[in-house]
C-alpha positions as MATLAB code, in Angstrom:
seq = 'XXXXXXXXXXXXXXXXXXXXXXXXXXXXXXXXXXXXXXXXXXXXXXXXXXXXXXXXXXXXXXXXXXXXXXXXXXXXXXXXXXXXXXXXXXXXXXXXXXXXXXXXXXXXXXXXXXXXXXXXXXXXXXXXXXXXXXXXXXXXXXXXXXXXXXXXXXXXXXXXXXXXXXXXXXXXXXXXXXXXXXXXXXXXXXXXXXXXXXXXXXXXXXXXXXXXXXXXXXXXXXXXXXXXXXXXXXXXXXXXXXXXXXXXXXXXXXXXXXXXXXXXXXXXXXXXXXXXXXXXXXXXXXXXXXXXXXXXXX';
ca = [
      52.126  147.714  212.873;
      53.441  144.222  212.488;
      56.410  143.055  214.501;
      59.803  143.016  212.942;
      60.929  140.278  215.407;
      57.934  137.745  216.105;
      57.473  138.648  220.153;
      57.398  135.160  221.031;
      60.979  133.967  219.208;
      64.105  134.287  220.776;
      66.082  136.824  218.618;
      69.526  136.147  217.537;
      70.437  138.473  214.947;
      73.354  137.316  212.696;
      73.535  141.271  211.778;
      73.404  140.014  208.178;
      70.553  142.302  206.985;
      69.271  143.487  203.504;
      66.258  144.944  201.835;
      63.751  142.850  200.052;
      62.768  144.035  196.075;
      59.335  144.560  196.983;
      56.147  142.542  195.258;
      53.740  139.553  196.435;
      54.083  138.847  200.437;
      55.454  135.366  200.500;
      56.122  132.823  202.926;
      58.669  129.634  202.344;
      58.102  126.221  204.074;
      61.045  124.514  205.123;
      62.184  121.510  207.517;
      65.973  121.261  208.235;
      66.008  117.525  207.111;
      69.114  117.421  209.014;
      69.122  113.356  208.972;
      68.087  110.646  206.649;
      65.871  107.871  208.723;
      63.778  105.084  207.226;
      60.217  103.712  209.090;
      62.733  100.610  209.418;
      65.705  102.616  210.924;
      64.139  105.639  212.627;
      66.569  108.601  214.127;
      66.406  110.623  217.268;
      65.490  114.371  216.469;
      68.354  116.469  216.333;
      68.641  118.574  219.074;
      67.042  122.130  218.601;
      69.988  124.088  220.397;
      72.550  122.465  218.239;
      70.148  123.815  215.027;
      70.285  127.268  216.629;
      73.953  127.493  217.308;
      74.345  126.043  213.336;
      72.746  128.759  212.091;
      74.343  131.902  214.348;
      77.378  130.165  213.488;
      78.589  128.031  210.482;
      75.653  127.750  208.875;
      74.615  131.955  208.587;
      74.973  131.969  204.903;
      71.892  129.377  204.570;
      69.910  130.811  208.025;
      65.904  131.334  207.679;
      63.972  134.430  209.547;
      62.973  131.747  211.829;
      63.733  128.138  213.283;
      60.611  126.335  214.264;
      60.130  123.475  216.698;
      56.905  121.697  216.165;
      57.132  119.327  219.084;
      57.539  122.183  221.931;
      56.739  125.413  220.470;
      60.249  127.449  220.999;
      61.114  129.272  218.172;
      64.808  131.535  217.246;
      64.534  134.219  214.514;
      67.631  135.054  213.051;
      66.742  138.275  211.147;
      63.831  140.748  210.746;
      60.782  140.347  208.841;
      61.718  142.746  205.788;
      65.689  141.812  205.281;
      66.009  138.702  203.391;
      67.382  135.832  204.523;
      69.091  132.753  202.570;
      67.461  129.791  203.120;
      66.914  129.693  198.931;
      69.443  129.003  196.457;
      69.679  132.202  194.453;
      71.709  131.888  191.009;
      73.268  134.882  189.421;
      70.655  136.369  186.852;
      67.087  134.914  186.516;
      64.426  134.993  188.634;
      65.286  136.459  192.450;
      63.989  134.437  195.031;
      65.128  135.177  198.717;
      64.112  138.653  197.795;
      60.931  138.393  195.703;
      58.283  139.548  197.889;
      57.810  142.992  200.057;
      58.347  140.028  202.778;
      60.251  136.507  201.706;
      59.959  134.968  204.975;
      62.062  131.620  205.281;
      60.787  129.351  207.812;
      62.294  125.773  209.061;
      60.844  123.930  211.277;
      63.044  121.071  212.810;
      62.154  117.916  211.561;
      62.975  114.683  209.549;
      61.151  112.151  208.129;
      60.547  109.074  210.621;
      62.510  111.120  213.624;
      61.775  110.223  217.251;
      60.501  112.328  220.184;
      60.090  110.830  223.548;
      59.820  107.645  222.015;
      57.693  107.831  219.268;
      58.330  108.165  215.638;
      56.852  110.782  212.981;
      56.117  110.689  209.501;
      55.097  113.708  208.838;
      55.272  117.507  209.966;
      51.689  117.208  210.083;
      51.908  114.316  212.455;
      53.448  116.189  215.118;
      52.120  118.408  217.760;
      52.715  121.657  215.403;
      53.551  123.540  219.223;
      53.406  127.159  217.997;
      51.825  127.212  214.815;
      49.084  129.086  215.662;
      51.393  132.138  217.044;
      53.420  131.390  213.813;
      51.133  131.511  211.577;
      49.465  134.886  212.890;
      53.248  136.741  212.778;
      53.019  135.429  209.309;
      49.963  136.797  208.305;
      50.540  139.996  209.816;
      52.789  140.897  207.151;
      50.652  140.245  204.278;
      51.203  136.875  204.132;
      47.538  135.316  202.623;
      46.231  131.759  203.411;
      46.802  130.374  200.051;
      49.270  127.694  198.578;
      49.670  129.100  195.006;
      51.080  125.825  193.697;
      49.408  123.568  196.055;
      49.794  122.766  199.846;
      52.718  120.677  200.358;
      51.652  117.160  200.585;
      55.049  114.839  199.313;
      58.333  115.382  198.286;
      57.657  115.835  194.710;
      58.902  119.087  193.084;
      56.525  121.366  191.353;
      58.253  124.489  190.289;
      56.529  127.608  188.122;
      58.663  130.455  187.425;
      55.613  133.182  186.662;
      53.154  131.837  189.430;
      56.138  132.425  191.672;
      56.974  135.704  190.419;
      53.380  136.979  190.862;
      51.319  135.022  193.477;
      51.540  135.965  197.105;
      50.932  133.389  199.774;
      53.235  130.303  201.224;
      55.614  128.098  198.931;
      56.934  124.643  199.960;
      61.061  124.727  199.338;
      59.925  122.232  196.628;
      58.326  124.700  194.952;
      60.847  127.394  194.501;
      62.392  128.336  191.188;
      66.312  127.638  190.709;
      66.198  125.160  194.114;
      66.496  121.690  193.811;
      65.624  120.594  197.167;
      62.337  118.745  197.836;
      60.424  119.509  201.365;
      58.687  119.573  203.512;
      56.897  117.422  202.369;
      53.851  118.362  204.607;
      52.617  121.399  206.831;
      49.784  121.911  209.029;
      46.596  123.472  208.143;
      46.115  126.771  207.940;
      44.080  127.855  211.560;
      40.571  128.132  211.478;
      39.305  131.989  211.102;
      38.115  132.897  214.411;
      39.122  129.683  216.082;
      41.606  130.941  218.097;
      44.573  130.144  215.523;
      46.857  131.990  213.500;
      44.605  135.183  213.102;
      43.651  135.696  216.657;
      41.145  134.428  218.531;
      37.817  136.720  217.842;
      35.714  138.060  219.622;
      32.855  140.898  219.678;
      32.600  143.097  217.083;
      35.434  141.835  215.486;
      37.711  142.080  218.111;
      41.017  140.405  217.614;
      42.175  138.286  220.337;
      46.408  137.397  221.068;
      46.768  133.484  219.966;
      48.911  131.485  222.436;
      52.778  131.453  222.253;
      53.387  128.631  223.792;
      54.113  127.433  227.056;
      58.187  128.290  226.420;
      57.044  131.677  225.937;
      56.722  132.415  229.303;
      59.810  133.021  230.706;
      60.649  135.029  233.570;
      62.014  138.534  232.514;
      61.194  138.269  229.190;
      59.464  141.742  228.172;
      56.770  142.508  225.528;
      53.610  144.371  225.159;
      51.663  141.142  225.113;
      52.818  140.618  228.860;
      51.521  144.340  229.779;
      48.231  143.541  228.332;
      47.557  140.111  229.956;
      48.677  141.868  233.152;
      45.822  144.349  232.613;
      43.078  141.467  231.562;
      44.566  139.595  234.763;
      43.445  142.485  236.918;
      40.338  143.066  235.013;
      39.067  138.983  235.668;
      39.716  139.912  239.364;
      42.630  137.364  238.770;
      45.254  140.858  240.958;
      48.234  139.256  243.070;
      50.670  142.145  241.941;
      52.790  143.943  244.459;
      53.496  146.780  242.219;
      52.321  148.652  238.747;
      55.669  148.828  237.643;
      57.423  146.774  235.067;
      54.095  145.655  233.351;
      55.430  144.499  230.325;
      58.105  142.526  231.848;
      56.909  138.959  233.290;
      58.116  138.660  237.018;
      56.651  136.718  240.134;
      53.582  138.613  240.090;
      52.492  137.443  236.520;
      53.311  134.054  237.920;
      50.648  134.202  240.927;
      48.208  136.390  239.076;
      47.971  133.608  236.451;
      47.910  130.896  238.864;
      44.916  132.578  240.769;
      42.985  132.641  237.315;
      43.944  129.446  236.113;
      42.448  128.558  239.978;
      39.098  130.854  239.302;
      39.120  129.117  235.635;
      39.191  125.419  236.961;
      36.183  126.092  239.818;
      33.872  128.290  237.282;
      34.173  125.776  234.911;
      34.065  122.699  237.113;
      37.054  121.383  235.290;
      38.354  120.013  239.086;
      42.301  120.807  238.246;
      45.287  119.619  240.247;
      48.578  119.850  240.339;
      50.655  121.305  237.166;
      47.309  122.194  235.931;
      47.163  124.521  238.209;
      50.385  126.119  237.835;
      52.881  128.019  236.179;
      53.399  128.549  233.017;
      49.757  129.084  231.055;
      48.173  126.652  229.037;
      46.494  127.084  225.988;
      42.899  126.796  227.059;
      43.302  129.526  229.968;
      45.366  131.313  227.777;
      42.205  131.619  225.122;
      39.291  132.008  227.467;
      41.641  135.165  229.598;
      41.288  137.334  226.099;
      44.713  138.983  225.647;
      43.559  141.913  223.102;
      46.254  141.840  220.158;
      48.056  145.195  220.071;
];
C-alpha cells in the first residue's frame, strides 16, 4: 500500500484535509518563484525554513502536498496523498482542478530563475542537483502517478492549457498547464528516472525485485522512525555489516544504525578498492552505499 505521508518528508499537517473526486492520477509541477532575479542581477535562494513556516502559517490556503528542495534533498509535506491541497486556482463552476484526479498531488520545489546556492547561479530546475528526486518521484508513482507529460514536459514558461486532455489524461502537469490558472512554471523539471536505474521506481534487482531508492542524506536523522530503517537494519546484519547492541527499536534510527552503516560503508570502500577517507567514511549514507546495500521496498 502506498504511503499517505512520503516516509522521507517531514510532516506538518495543516489539518486542512478533503477528499479528492476521483479520476486520472495526476501530479502538478510547481516552483515557489518566490523572487524575480535576472542572469544580470541574480538573487540568493530563499531560505527553505522560511518556505515551510509560509505555508503552515500564512500561506495554508495556497500550501502543496509537498515542498521540495532540489539543492539538498529535505522535503515538508503538508497534507496526505488523497486530500487535496490548493496550490491551483480553482474558480467556482467549470472544470475542478485541485481535486481532479483519485490523487492531485501539488508539488513545489524551491526555486527561482537565476537564484544562487553557495555561490553559484541556476537557470533552470534542471540545472540543479535535483537532491531527492529520485525518492520523489517513486512516492509519486506509487500512487498511480504514470511517467507521462500529457501536454508536454515542461521546458519554458509558455502556457499551454487543454481543458479535455486535463480532464482525462493521467500523468504530471506543469502549473502552466492547468486549466483556469494563469501562472506560468516551472519552467523545467528533471527527467523522469531511468527504469531499473536505481531512480524513482526502485532500484531492481532479481526477478523483479524492487529495491528502496535513496532519501537523501537529510533523511537520516537520529530518531526518526520508519519501516525503511527496520529493513536496512536487517540488510545491515545480513552484509555482516552487525554493530547493534540490541534488537529493539528496529525501525527507529539510533547509534547503532550509525556504526552498523559506518562498518559497511568501511567493508564497501575495501571490497571495492574505492580507498575512502574521512566523511566518506562516515555518517550519514551516501547514495552509492545506499544502492549497492539493497534496502527491499516494503
Amino acid at each position: 500500500m502506498a504511503d499517505l505521508w512520503m516516509p522521507a518528508a517531514e510532516r506538518h499537517d495543516i489539518r486542512d484535509h478533503a477528499p479528492t473526486d476521483g479520476g486520472p492520477a495526476k501530479a502538478v509541477a510547481h516552483i515557489t518563484w518566490d523572487r524575480n532575479a535576472t542572469e544580470a542581477e541574480p538573487q540568493a535562494l530563499v531560505p527553505y525554513d522560511r518556505l515551510k513556516t509560509y505555508f503552515t502559517g500564512t500561506g495554508k490556503g495556497v500550501a502543496p502536498h509537498m515542498l521540495w528542495n532540489p539543492f539538498d534533498g529535505k522535503l515538508c509535506q503538508f497534507v496526505p496523498a488523497t486530500s487535496r491541497s490548493k496550490s491551483l486556482a480553482d474558480g467556482p463552476g467549470g472544470t475542478r482542478t485541485n481535486r481532479a484526479g483519485s490523487v492531485v498531488l501539488q508539488i513545489e520545489a524551491l526555486f527561482f530563475p537565476w537564484c544562487v546556492v553557495d555561490g553559484k547561479a541556476y537557470e533552470s530546475l534542471d540545472d540543479t542537483p535535483c537532491a531527492g528526486w529520485e525518492a520523489l518521484h517513486a512516492w509519486v508513482s506509487s500512487w498511480g502517478v504514470p511517467d507521462v507529460w500529457p501536454l508536454g514536459r515542461p521546458t519554458d514558461f509558455r502556457a499551454h492549457r487543454d481543458e479535455e486532455v486535463w480532464r482525462s489524461a493521467a500523468g504530471w502537469y506543469a502549473h502552466a498547464q492547468v486549466p483556469e490558472n494563469t501562472h506560468q512554471d516551472p519552467g523545467s523539471w528533471p527527467r523522469f528516472p531511468r527504469a531499473g536505474g536505481g531512480g524513482g521506481g526502485g532500484a531492481q534487482g532479481g526477478a523483479g525485485r524492487t529495491y528502496e531508492p535513496f532519501p537523501g542524506s537529510a533523511w537520516f536523522t537520529l530518531g526518526r522512525r520508519s519501516p525503511i530503517v527496520a529493513r536496512m537494519h536487517r540488510r545491515l546484519v545480513a552484509v555482516g555489516c552487525d554493530r547493534y547492541r540490541s534488537s529493539s527499536g528496529q525501525d527507529t534510527l539510533g547509534s547503532g544504525d550509525v556504526a552498523s552503516y559506518e562498518a559497511w560503508q568501511r567493508k564497501y570502500s575495501a571490497d571495492h578498492g574505492k580507498g575512502w577517507t574521512g566523511s566518506a567514511l562516515t555518517w550519514p549514507p551516501g547514495k552509492e552505499t545506499w544502492d549497492a546495500l539493497k534496502v527491499p521496498r516494503g
